[in-house]
C-alpha positions as CSV (number, residue, x, y, z in Angstrom):
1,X,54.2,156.1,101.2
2,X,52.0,153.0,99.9
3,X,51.6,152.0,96.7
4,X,47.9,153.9,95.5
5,X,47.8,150.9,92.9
6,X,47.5,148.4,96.0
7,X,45.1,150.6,98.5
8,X,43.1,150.4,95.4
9,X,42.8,147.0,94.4
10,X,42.9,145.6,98.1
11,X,41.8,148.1,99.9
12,X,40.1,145.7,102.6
13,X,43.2,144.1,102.8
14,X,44.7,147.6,103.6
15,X,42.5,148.8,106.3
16,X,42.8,145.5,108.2
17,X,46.2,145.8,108.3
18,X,45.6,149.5,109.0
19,X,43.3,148.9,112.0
20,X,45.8,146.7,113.7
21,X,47.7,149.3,114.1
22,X,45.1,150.8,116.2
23,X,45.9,154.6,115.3
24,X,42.3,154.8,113.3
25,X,44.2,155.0,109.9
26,X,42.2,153.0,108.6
27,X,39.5,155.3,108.5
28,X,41.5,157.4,105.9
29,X,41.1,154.9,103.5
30,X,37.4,155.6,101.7
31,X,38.6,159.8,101.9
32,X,41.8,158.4,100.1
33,X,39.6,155.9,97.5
34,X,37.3,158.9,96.6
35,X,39.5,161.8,96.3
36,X,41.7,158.8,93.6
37,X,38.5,158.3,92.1
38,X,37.4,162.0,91.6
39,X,41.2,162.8,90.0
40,X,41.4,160.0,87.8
41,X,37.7,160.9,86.3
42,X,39.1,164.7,86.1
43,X,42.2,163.4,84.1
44,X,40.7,161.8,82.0
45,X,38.5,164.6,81.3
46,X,41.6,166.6,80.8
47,X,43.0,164.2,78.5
48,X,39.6,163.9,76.2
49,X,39.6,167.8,76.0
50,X,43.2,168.1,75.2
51,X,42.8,165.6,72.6
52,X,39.6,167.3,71.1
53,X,41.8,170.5,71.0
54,X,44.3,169.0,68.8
55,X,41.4,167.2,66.4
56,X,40.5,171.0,66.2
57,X,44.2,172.4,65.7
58,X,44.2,170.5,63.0
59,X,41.0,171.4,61.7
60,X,41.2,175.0,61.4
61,X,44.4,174.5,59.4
62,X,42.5,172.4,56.9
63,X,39.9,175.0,57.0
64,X,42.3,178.0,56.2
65,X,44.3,175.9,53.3
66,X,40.7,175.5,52.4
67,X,40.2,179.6,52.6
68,X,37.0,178.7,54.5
69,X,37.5,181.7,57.0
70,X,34.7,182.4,58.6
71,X,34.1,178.7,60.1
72,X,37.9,178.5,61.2
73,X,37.2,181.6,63.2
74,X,34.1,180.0,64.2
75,X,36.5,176.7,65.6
76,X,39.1,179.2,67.0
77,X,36.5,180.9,69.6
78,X,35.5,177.7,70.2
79,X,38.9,176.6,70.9
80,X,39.4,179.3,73.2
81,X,36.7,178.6,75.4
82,X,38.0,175.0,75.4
83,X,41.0,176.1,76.6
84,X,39.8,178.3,79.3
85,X,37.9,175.3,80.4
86,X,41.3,173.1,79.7
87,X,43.2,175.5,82.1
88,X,40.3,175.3,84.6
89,X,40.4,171.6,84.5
90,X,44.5,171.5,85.1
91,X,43.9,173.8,88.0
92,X,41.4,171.5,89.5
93,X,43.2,168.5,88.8
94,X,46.8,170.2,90.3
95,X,44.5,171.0,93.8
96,X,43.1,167.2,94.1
97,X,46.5,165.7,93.4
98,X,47.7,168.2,96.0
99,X,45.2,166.9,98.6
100,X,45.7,163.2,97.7
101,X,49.5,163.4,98.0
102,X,49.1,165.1,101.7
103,X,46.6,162.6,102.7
104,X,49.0,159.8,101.6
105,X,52.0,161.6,103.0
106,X,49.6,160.9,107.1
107,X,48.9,157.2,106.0
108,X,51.6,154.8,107.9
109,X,53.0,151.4,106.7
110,X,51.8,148.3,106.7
111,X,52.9,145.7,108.9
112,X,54.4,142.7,107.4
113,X,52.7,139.6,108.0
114,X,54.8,138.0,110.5
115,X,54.3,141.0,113.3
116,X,52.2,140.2,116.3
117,X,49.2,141.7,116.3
118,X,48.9,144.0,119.6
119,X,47.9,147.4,120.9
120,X,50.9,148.6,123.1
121,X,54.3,147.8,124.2
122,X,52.9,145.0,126.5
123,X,52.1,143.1,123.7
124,X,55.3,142.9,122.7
125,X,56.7,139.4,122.0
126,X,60.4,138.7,123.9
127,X,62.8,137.0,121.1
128,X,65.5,136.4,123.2
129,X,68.2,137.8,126.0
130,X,71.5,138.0,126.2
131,X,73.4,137.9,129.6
132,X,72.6,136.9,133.1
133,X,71.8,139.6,135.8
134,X,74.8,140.3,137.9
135,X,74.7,140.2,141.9
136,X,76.3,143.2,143.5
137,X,77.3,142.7,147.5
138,X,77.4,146.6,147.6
139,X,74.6,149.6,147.5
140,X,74.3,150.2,143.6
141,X,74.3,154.0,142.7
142,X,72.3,154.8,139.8
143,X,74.3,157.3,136.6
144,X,72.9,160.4,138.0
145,X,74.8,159.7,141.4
146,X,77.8,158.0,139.3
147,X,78.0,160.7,136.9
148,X,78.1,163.6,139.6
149,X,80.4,161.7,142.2
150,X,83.3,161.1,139.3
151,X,82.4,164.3,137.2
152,X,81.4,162.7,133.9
153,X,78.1,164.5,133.5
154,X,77.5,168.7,134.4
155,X,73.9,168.6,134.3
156,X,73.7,171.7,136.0
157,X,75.8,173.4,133.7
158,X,74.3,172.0,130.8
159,X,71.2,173.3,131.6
160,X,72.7,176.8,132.0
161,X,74.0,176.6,128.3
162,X,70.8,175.5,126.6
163,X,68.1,174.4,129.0
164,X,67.2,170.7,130.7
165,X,67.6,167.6,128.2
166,X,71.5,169.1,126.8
167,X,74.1,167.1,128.7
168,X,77.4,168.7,129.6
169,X,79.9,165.3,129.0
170,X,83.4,166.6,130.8
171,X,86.4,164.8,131.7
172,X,86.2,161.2,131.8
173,X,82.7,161.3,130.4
174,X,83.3,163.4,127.6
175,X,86.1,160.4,126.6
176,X,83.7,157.5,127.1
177,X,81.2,159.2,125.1
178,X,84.1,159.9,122.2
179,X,85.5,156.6,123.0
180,X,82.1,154.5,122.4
181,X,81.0,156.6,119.5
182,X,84.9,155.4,117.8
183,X,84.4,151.9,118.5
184,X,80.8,151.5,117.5
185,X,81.8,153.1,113.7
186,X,85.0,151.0,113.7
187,X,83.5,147.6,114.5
188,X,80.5,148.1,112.0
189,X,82.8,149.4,109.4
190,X,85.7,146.9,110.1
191,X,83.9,144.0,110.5
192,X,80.2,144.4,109.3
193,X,80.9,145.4,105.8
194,X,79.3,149.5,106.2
195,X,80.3,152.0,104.6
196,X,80.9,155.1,106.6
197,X,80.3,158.6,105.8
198,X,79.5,162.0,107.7
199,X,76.5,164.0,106.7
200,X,75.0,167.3,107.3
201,X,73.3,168.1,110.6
202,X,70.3,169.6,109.0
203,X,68.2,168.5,106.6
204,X,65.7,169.8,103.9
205,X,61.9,169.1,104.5
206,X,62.1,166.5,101.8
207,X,64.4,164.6,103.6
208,X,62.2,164.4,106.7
209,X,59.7,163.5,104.2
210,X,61.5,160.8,102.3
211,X,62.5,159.2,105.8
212,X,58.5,159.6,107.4
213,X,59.6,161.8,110.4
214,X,57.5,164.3,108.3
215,X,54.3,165.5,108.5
216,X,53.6,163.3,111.7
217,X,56.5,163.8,113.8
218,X,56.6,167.7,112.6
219,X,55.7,168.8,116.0
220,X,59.0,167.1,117.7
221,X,61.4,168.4,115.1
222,X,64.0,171.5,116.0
223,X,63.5,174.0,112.7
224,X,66.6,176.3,111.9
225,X,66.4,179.8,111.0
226,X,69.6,181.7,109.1
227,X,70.1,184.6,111.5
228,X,67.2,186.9,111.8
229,X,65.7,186.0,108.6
230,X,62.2,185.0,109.5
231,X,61.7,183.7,105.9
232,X,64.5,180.9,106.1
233,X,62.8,179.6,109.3
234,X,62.0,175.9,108.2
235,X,64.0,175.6,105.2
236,X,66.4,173.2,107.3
237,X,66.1,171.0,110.1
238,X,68.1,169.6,113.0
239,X,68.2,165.8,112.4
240,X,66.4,164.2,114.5
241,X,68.4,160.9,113.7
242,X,70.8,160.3,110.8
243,X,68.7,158.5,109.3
244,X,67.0,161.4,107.8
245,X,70.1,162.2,105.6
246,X,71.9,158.8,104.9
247,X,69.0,157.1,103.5
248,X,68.1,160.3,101.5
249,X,71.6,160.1,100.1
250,X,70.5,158.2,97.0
251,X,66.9,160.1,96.8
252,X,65.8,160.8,93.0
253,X,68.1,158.1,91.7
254,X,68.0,155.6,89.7
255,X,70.8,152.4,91.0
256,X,72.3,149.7,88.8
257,X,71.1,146.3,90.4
258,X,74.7,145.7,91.3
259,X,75.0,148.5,93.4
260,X,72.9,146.6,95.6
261,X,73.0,146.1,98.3
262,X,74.1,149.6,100.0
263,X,75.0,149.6,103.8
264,X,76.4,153.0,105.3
265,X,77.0,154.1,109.5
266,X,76.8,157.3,110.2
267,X,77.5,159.5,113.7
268,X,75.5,162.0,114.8
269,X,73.8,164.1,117.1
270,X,70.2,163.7,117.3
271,X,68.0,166.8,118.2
272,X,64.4,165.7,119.4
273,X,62.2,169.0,120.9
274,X,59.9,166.6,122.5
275,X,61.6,164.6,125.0
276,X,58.6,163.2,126.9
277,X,56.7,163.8,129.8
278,X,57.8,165.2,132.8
279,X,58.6,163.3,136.0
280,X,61.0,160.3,137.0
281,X,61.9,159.2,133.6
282,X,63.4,162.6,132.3
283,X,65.6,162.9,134.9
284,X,69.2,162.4,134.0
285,X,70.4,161.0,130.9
286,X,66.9,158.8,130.0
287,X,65.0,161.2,127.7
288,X,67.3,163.9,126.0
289,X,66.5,166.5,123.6
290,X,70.3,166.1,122.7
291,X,72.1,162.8,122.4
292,X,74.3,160.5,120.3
293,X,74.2,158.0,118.1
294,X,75.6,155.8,115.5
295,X,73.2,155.1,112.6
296,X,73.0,152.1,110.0
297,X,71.2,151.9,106.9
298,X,70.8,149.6,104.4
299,X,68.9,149.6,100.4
300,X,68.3,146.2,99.6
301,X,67.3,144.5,96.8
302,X,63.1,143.5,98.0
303,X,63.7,139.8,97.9
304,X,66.9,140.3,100.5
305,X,65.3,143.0,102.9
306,X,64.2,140.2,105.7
307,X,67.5,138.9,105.2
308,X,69.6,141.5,105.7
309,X,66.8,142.9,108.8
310,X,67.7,140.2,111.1
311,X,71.3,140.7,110.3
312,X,71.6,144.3,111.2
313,X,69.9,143.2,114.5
314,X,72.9,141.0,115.0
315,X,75.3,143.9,114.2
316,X,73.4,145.7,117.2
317,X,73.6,143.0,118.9
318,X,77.4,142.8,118.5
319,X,77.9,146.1,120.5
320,X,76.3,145.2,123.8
321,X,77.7,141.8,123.9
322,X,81.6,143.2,123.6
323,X,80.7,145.7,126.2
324,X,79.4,143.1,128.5
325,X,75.9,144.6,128.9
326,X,72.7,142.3,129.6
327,X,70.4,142.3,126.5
328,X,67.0,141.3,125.7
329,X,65.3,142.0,122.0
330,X,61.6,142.4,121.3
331,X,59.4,142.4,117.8
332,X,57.4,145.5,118.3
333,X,53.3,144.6,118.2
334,X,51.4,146.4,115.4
335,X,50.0,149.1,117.8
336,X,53.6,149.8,119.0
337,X,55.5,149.9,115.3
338,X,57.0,153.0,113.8
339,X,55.0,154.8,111.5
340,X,57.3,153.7,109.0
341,X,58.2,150.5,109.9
342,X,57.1,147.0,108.3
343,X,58.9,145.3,110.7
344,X,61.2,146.2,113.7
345,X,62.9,144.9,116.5
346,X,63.7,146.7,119.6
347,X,67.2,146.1,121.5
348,X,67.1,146.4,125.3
349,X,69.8,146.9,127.8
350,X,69.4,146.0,131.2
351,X,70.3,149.4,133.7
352,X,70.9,147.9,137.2
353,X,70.7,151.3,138.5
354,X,67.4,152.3,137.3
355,X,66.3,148.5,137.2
356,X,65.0,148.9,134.3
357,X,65.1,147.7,130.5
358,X,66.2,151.0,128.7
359,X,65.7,150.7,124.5
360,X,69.1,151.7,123.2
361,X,68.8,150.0,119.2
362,X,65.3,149.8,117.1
363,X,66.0,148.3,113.9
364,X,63.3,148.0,111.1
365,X,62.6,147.0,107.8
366,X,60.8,149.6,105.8
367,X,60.2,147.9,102.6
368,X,59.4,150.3,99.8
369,X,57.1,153.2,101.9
370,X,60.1,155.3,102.2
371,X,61.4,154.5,98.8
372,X,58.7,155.4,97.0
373,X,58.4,159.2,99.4
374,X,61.7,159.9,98.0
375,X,61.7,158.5,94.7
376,X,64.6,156.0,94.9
377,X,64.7,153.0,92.5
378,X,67.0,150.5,91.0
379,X,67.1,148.8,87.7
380,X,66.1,145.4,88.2
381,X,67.4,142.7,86.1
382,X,64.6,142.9,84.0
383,X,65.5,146.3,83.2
384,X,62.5,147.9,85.0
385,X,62.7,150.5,87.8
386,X,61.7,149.3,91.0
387,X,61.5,150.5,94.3
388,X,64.0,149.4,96.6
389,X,63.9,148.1,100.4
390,X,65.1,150.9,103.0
391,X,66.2,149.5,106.2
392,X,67.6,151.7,109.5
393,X,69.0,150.6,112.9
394,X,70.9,152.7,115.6
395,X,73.8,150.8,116.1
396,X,73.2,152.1,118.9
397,X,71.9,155.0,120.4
398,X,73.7,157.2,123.4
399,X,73.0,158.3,126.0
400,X,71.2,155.3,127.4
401,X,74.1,153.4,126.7
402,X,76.2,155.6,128.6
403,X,73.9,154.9,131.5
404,X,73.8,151.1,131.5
405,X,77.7,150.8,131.4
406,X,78.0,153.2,133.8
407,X,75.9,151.6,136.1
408,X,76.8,147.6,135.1
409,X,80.2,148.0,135.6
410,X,80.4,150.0,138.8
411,X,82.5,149.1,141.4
412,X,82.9,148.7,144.6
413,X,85.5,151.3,145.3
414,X,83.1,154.0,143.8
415,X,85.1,153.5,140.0
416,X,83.6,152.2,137.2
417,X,85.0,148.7,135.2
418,X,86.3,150.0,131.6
419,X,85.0,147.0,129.1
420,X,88.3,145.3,127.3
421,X,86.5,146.9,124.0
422,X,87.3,150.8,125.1
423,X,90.5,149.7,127.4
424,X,92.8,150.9,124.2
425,X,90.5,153.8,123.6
426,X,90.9,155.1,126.9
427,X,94.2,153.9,127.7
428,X,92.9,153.4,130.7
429,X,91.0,150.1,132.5
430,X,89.1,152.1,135.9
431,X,86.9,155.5,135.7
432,X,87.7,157.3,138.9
433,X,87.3,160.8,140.9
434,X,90.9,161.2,140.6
């Protein structure tokens, strides 16, 4: 969340930068200012009545050493209407802070300076591409017709076992999809210094806090229920990314500076109940409510964050190019950005089949917004706790990937090119019906 300290004291800077989002959060801002305003006058009212209790603690026991009864009894009914008022106060107080914290918890990030000011994705600024656009002398199939003609994808099936938008991988496909999810964890962990682990699958509703997915992104989230136990529903979550429980793995805690900075990969299934709309572009492997995908995080010392931003663009980068897949990436516009995000760039691969860009990696920088949700610091070497940078990237995402390589390295014997990259995986250099 942002810093209450800085919507205060620059509050027009805020809603400026808030209005170019162009979400109307802005408007949230003066509701924000005045329910601050109202709690800090309550508190302080608290702390002068608490204070005038303890003047008056004090004072009946003078008054008893005294043996002046009858006016310490007089100052102990008055003290117990001050504390009725005291506990009325704290109540008061305990329901504003309540309603500030949830109004802070809908408020989105700020976008760093150096994002383009726009209002959708066509405002988008190109940073650069990667690969030329191959010629093919031969009808192109797209991955839907690919994955049914060699039998890498059972949609039908799938959608028998749990409805439209869960693929069934099988044969070949279910060892590309194993295949790319091995070399993406072994290049970033081999050459690009992460650290890999392998979290939970579901997550508490702080971690979708602490990450932003929650309250805004509620409505898209897969709840889990233990059994038949109504009261468990929405304990735990399906992740909807794994960035909901790597970057919560250090939440509450205080780092050493030289811990810094933290890089960890992560596989994992990624649940999303809203898939989009329905038509063309939910049709085969696009839009999923089920896919896969290999995660990077990062907590950065603040000064480092842009740093080490562009350089886990680069690690994304690093996939396509050894898979020989045309790339383009974009800086997201402020209307487009996350409602996390400072910064973020979007990674593109080029889908001859579809003829279409399809986003497979969106890496951002979200400063200290989801830091500060989950209460993660570091001791700086001043020796004062400090917020640190969060940073997340899908390094990358399946199955859009699945579909691009699929369909850029089809052949024209009806097989598909294996990359050099998965050759060794798949012990094998063709995909084929046979």
């Amino acid at each position: 969340m942002l810093d209450i300290k800085l919507i205060r004291e620059h509050s027009p800077r805020v809603k400026d930068s808030l209005a170019s989002r162009g979400a109307g959060d802005d408007l949230k801002v003066d509701e924000l200012l005045e329910l601050d305003a109202r709690r800090r006058s309550l508190l302080a009212e608290v702390e002068t009545s608490r204070a005038k209790r303890n003047q008056e603690s004090k004072a009946i026991g003078s008054l008893l050493k005294e043996k002046r009864h009858e006016e310490a009894e007089q100052l102990k009914r008055e003290m117990r209407s001050l504390g009725e008022k005291i506990a009325d106060l704290e109540a008061r107080l305990t329901g504003l802070k309540a309603t500030e914290d949830e109004l802070m918890l809908t408020i989105p990030n700020l976008p760093h300076e150096s994002v383009a000011r726009g209002a959708s994705t066509e405002d988008n600024p190109l940073i650069r591409e990667w690969g030329e656009q191959r010629s093919h002398d031969f009808p192109l199939e797209d991955h839907l017709t690919l994955c049914e003609r060699l039998k890498l994808v059972d949609f039908v099936r799938g959608a028998k076992l749990a409805g439209s938008g869960f693929p069934l991988y099988t044969g070949w496909g279910a060892r590309l999809e194993r295949a790319l999810i091995q070399y993406m964890l072994q290049l970033h962990t081999s050459e690009h210094r992460y650290v890999e682990v392998s979290p939970p699958f579901v997550v508490t509703r702080d971690c979708m806090e602490g990450v932003g997915q929650f309250p805004k992104f509620v409505d898209q989230a897969y709840a889990v229920q233990e059994g038949e136990d109504a009261e468990t529903l929405g304990k735990l979550w399906l992740v909807p990314t794994a960035e909901a429980p790597v970057a919560n793995i250090h939440r509450e805690e205080i780092l050493p500076y030289e811990a810094l900075p933290i890089r960890y990969c992560a596989y994992s299934p990624c649940f999303r109940a809203e898939a989009g709309a329905a038509g063309v572009g939910t049709r085969g492997m696009i839009r999923m409510h089920q896919f896969d995908k290999v995660e990077l995080i990062k907590v950065v010392a603040p000064e480092e964050s842009y740093e080490e931003l562009e350089s886990m663009v680069q690690d994304a980068e690093r996939v396509l190019k050894r898979l020989e897949l045309r790339y383009r990436v974009i800086m997201l516009c402020t209307g487009d950005l996350g409602f996390g995000s400072a910064k973020t760039y979007d990674i593109e691969v080029w889908a001859p089949g579809q003829g279409d860009w399809l986003e497979v990696s969106s890496c951002s920088n979200c400063e200290d917004f989801q830091a500060r949700r989950m209460a993660l610091r570091y001791k700086a070497p001043d020796k004062q706790n400090r917020f640190p940078h969060l940073l997340n990237g899908s390094g990358t995402a399946l199955a859009r990937l699945f579909v691009a390589l699929v369909e850029t390295h089809q052949q024209p014997d009806g097989s598909i090119l294996i990359p050099e990259a998965l050759r060794s995986s798949l012990q094998a250099d063709r995909l084929t019906s046979d």
